[in-house]
C-alpha positions as YAML, in Angstrom:
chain: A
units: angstrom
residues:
- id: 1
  name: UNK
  ca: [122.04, 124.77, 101.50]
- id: 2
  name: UNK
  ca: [119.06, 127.28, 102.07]
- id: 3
  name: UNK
  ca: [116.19, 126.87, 99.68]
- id: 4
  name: UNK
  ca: [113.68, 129.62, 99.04]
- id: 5
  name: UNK
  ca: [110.20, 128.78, 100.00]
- id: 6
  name: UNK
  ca: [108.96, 129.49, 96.17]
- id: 7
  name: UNK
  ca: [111.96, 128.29, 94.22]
- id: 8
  name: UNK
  ca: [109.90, 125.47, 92.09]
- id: 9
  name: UNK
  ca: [107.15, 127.66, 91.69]
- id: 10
  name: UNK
  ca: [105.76, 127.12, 88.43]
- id: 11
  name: UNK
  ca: [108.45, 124.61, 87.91]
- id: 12
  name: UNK
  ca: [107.92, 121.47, 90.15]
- id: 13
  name: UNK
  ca: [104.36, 120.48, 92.01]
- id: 14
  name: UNK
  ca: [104.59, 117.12, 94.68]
- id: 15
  name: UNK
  ca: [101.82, 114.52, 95.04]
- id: 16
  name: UNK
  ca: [102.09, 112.84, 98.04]
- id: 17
  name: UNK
  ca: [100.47, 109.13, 97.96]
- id: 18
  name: UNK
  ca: [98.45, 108.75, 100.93]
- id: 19
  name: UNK
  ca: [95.63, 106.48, 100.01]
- id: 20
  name: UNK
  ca: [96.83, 103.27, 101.28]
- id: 21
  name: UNK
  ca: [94.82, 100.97, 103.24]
- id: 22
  name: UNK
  ca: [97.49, 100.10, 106.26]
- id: 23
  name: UNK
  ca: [96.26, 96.98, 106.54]
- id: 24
  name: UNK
  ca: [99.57, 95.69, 108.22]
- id: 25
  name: UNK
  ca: [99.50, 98.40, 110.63]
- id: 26
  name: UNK
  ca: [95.59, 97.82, 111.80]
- id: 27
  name: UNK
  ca: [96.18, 96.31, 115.06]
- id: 28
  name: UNK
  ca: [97.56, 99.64, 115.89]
- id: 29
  name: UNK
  ca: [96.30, 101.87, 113.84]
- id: 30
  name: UNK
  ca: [92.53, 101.30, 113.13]
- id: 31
  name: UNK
  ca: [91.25, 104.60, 112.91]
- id: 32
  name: UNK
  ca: [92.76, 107.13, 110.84]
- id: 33
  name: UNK
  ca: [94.36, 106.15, 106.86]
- id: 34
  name: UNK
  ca: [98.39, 105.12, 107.25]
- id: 35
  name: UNK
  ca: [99.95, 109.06, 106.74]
- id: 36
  name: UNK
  ca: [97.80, 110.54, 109.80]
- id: 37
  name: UNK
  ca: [99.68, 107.62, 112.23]
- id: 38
  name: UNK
  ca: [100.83, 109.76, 114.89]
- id: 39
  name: UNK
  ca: [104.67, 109.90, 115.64]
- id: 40
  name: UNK
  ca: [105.96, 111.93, 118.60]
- id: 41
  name: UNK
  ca: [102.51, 113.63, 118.68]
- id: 42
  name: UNK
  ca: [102.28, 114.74, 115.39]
- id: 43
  name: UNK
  ca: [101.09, 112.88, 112.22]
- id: 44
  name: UNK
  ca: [103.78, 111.17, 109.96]
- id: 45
  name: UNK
  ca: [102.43, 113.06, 106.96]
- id: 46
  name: UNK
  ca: [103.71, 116.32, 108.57]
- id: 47
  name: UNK
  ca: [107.16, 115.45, 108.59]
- id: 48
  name: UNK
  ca: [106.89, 114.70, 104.63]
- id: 49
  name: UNK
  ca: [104.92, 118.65, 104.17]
- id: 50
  name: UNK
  ca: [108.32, 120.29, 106.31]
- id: 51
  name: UNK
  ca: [110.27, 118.29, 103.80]
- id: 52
  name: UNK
  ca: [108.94, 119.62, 100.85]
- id: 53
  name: UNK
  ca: [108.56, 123.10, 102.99]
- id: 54
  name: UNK
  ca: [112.43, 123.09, 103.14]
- id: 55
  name: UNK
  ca: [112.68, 121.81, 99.24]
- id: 56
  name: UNK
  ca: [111.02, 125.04, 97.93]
- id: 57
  name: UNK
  ca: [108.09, 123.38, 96.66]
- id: 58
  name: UNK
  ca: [104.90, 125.18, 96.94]
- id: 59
  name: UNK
  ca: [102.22, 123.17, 95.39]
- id: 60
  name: UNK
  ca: [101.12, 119.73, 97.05]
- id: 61
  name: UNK
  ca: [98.70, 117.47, 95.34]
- id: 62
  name: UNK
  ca: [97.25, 114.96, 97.95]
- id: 63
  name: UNK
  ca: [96.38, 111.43, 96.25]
- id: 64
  name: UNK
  ca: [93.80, 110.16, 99.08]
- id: 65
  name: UNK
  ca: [91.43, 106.87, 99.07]
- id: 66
  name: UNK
  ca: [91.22, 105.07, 102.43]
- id: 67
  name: UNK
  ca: [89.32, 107.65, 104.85]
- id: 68
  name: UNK
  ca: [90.30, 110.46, 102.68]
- id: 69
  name: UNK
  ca: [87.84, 112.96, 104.17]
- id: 70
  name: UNK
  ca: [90.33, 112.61, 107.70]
- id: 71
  name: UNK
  ca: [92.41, 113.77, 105.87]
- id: 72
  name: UNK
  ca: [91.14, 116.92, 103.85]
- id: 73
  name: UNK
  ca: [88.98, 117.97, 107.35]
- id: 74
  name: UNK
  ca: [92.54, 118.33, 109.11]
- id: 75
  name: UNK
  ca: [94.28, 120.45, 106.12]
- id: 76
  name: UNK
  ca: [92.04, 121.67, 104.24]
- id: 77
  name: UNK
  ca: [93.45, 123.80, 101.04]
- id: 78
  name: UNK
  ca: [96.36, 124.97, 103.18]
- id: 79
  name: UNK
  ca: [99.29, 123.67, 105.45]
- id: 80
  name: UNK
  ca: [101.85, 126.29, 106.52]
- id: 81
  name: UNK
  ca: [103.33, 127.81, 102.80]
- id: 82
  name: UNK
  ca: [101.91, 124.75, 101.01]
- id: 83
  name: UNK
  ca: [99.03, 125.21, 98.75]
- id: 84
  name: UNK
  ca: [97.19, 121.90, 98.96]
- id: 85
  name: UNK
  ca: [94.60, 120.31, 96.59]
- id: 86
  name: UNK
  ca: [93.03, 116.16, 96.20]
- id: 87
  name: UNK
  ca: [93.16, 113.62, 93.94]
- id: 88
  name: UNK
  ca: [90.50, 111.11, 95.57]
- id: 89
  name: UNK
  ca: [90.18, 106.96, 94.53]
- id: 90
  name: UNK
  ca: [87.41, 106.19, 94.66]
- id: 91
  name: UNK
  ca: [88.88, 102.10, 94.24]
- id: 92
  name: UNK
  ca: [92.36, 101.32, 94.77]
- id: 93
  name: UNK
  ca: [94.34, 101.94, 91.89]
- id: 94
  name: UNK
  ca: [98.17, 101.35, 93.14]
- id: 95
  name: UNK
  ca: [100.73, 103.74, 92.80]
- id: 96
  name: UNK
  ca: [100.59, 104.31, 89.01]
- id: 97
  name: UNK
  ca: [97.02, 104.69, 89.03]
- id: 98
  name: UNK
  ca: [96.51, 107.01, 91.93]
- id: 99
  name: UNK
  ca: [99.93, 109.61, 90.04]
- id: 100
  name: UNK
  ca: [97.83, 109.00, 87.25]
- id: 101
  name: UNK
  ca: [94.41, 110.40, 88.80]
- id: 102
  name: UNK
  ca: [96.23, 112.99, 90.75]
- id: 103
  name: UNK
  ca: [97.78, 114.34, 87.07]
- id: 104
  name: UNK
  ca: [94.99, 116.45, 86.91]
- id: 105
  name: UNK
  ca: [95.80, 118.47, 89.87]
- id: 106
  name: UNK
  ca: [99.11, 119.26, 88.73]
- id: 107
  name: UNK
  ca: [100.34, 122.37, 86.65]
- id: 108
  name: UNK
  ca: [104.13, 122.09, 86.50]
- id: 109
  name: UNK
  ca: [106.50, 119.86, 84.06]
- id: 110
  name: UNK
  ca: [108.06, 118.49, 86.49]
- id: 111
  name: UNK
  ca: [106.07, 116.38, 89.73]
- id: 112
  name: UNK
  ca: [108.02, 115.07, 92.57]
- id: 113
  name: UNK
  ca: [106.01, 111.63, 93.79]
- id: 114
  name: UNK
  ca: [106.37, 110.80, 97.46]
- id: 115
  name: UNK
  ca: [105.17, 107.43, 99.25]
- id: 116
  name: UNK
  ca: [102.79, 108.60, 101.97]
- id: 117
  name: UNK
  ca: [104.34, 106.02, 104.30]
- id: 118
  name: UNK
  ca: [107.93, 106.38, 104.37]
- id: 119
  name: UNK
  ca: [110.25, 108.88, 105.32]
- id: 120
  name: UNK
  ca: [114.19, 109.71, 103.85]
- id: 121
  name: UNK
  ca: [115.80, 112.10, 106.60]
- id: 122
  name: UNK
  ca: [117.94, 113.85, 103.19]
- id: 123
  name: UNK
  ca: [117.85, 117.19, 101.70]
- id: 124
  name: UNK
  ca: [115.10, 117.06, 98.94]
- id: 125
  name: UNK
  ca: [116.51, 120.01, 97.37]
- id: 126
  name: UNK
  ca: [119.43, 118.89, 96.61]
- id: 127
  name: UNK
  ca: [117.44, 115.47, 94.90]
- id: 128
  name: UNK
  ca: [115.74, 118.47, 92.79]
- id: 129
  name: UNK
  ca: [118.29, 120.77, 91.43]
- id: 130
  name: UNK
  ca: [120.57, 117.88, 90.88]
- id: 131
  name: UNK
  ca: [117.79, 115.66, 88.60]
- id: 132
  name: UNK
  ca: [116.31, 118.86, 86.62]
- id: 133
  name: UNK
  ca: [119.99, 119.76, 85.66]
- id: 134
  name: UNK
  ca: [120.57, 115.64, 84.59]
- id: 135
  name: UNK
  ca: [116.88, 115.92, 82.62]
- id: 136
  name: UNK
  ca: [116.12, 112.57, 82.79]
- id: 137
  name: UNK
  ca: [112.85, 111.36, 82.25]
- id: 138
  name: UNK
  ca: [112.69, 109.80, 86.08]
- id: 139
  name: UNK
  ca: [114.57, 109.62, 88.85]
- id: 140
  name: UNK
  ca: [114.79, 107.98, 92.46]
- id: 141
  name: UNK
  ca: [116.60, 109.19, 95.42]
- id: 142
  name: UNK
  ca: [118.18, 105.97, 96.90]
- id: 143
  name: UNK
  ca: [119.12, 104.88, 100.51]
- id: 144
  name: UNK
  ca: [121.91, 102.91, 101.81]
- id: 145
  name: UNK
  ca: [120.35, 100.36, 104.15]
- id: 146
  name: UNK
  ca: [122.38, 97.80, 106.20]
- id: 147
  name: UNK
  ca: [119.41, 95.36, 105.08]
- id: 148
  name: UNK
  ca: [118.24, 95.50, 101.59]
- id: 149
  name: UNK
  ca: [116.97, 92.50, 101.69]
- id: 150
  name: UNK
  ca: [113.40, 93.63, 103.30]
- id: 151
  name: UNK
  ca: [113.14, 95.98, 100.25]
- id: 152
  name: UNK
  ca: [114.47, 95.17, 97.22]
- id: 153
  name: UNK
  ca: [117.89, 95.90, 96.04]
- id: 154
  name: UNK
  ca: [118.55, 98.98, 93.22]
- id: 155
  name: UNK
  ca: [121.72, 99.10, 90.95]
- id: 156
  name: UNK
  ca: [123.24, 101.91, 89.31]
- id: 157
  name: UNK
  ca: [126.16, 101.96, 86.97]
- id: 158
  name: UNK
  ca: [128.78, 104.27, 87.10]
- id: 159
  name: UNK
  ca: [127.34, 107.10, 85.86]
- id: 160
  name: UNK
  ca: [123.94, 106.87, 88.40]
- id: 161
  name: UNK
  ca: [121.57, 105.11, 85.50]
- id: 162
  name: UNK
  ca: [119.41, 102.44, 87.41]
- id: 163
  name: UNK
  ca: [120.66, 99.37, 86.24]
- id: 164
  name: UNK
  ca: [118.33, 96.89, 87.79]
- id: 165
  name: UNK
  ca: [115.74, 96.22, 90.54]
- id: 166
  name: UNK
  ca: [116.13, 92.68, 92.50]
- id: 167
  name: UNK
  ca: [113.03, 91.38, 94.50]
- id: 168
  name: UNK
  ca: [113.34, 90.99, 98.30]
- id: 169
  name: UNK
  ca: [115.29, 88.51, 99.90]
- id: 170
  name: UNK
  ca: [116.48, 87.80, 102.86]
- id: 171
  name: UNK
  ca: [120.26, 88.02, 104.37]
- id: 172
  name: UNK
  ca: [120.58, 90.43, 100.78]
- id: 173
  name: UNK
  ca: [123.42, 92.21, 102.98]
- id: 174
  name: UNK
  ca: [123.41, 96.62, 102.79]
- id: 175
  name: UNK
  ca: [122.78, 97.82, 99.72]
- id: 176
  name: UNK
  ca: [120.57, 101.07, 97.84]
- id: 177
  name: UNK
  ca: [117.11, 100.75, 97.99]
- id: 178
  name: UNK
  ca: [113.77, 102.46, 96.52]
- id: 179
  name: UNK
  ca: [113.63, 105.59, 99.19]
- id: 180
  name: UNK
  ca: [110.16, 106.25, 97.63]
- id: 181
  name: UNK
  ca: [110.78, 109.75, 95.72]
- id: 182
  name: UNK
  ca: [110.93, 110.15, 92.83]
- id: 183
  name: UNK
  ca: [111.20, 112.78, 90.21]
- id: 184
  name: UNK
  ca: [109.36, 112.75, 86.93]
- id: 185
  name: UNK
  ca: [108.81, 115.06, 83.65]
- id: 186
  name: UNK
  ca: [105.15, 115.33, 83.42]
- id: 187
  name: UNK
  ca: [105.54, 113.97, 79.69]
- id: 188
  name: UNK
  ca: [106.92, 110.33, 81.51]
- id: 189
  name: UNK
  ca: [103.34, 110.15, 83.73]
- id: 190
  name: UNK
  ca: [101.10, 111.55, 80.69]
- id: 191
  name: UNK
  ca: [101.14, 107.80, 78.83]
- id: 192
  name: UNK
  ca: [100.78, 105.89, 81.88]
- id: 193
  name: UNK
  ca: [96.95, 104.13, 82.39]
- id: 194
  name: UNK
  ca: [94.31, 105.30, 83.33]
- id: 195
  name: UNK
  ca: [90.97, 104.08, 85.62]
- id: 196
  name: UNK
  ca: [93.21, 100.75, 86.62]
- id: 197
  name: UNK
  ca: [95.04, 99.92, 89.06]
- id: 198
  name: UNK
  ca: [98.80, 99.71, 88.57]
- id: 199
  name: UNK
  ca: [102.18, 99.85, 90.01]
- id: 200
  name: UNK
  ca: [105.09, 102.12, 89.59]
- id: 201
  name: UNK
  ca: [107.41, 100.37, 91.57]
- id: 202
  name: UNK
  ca: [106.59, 96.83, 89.71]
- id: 203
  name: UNK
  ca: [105.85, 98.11, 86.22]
- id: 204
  name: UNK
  ca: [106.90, 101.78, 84.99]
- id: 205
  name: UNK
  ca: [110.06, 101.90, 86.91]
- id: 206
  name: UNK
  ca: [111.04, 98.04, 85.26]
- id: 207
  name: UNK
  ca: [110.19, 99.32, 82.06]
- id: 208
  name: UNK
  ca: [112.26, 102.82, 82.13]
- id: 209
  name: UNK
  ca: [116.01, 101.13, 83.16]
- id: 210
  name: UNK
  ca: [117.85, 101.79, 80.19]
- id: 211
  name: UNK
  ca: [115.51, 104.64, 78.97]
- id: 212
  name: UNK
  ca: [116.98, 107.25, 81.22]
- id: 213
  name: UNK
  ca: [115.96, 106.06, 84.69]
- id: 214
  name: UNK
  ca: [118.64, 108.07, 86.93]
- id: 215
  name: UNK
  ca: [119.19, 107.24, 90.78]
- id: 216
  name: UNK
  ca: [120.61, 110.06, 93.43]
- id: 217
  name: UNK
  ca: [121.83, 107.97, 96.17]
- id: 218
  name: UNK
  ca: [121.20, 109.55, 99.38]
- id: 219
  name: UNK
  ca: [123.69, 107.46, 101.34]
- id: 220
  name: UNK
  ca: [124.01, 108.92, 104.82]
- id: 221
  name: UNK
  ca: [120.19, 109.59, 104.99]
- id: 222
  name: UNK
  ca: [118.09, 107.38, 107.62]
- id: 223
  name: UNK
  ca: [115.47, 105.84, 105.45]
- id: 224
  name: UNK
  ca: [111.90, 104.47, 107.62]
- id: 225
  name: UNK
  ca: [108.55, 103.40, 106.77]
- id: 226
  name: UNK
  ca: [105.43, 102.99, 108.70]
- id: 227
  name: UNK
  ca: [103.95, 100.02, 107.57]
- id: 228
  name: UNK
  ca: [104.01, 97.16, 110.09]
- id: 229
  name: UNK
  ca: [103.59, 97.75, 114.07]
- id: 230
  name: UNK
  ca: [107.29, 97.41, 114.20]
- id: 231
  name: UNK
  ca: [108.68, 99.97, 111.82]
- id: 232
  name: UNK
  ca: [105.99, 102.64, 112.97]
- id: 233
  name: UNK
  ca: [107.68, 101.92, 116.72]
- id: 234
  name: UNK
  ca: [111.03, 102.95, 114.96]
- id: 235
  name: UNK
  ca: [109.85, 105.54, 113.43]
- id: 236
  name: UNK
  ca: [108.74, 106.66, 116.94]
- id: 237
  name: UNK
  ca: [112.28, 106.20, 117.98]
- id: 238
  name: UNK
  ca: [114.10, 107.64, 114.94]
- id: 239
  name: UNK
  ca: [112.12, 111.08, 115.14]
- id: 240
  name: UNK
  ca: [112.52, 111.30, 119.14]
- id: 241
  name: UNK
  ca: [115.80, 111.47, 118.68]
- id: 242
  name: UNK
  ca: [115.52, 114.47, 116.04]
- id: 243
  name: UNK
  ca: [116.11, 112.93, 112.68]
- id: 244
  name: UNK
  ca: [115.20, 115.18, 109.50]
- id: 245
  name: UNK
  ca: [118.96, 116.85, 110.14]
- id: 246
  name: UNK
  ca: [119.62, 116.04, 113.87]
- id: 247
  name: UNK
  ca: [119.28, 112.21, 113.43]
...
């Protein structure tokens, strides 16, 4: 499916969490903040911007700590069609805290929230049209992973409403997993805390199964992160061989 490069204008904005210190990934990265890491020459973050590119979403909100000013020298206001503004920390606030700071940036009732430091090689657009027509509150796209266990397991009943979220543990066996995008109705982020730090993953998303918490599953998508040595080497490998549709 072919999106048009303003489709969610005015509708849907994306903030893409990059302020992460990477400490896991320092012996190999000690220079630049996680989402600059370079992968087959180009850095990660740019694979997440063509993403969103493809999605039809116009309006990224960068939410930037750790060396932000690497990052807003190499982009500036603009990458190809995206329109790009900052949310700087200025102390690490966690992945509630930082949406929550970046809020302010954002225009649309709808935001899209992306993890900096992971990548889900599936059609964002399809995440998009499908959760604004459910109208839930907030919703995940979710990977099929022959190894849950690294990540924490997600369950969804029949009808796609996140049931529950198990911790990590090991020999868990495949299962769906937290791809790290979500979709949110502004109103959802509006109450959450402010000038702390706090977690989405450990404490909104908890709090929102059985209030409308909706999960796409994505099941065929390759799902990587960045953040040890060893998954940023797969990465490498993953986009050599031409994932984001060729994988």
């Amino acid at each position: 499916m072919q999106y048009h490069p303003n489709l969610y204008q005015g509708i849907v904005s994306a903030v893409v969490l990059a302020g992460g210190l990477g400490t896991r990934l320092r012996s190999v990265v000690a220079d630049r903040p996680k989402v600059m890491a370079q992968v087959v020459g180009r850095p990660f973050i740019e694979f997440l911007f063509d993403q969103l590119i493809e999605a039809g979403i116009q309006a990224v909100v960068l939410a930037t700590g750790y060396r932000a000013e690497q990052i807003e020298e190499a982009y500036g206001p603009r990458y190809r069609s995206l329109e790009l503004s900052y949310s700087r920390e200025t102390q690490q606030l966690g992945t509630g805290g930082a949406v929550k700071l970046a809020l302010a940036e954002v225009r649309t009732p709808w935001v899209l929230v992306l993890n900096g430091d992971s990548f889900c090689d599936c059609k964002i657009g399809d995440f998009l049209a499908a959760s604004i027509r459910v109208a839930s509150p907030a919703a995940m796209i979710l990977a099929h992973v022959p190894d849950a266990g690294r990540f924490g397991q997600v369950t969804l009943s029949a009808g796609g409403a996140v049931t529950s979220f198990s911790e990590k543990k090991p020999d868990a066996g495949a299962g769906l997993i937290n791809a790290g995008i979500y979709l949110f109705k502004r109103a959802t982020l509006e109450d959450l805390p402010a000038g702390r730090a706090h977690s989405l993953e450990r404490e909104l998303f908890p709090a929102l199964v059985g209030h409308g918490l909706w999960g796409y599953q994505a099941n065929d998508a390759g799902f990587i992160d960045i953040g040890t040595p060893e998954s940023l080497l797969s990465a490498q490998k993953l986009f050599k061989r031409g994932a984001h549709g060729d994988a």
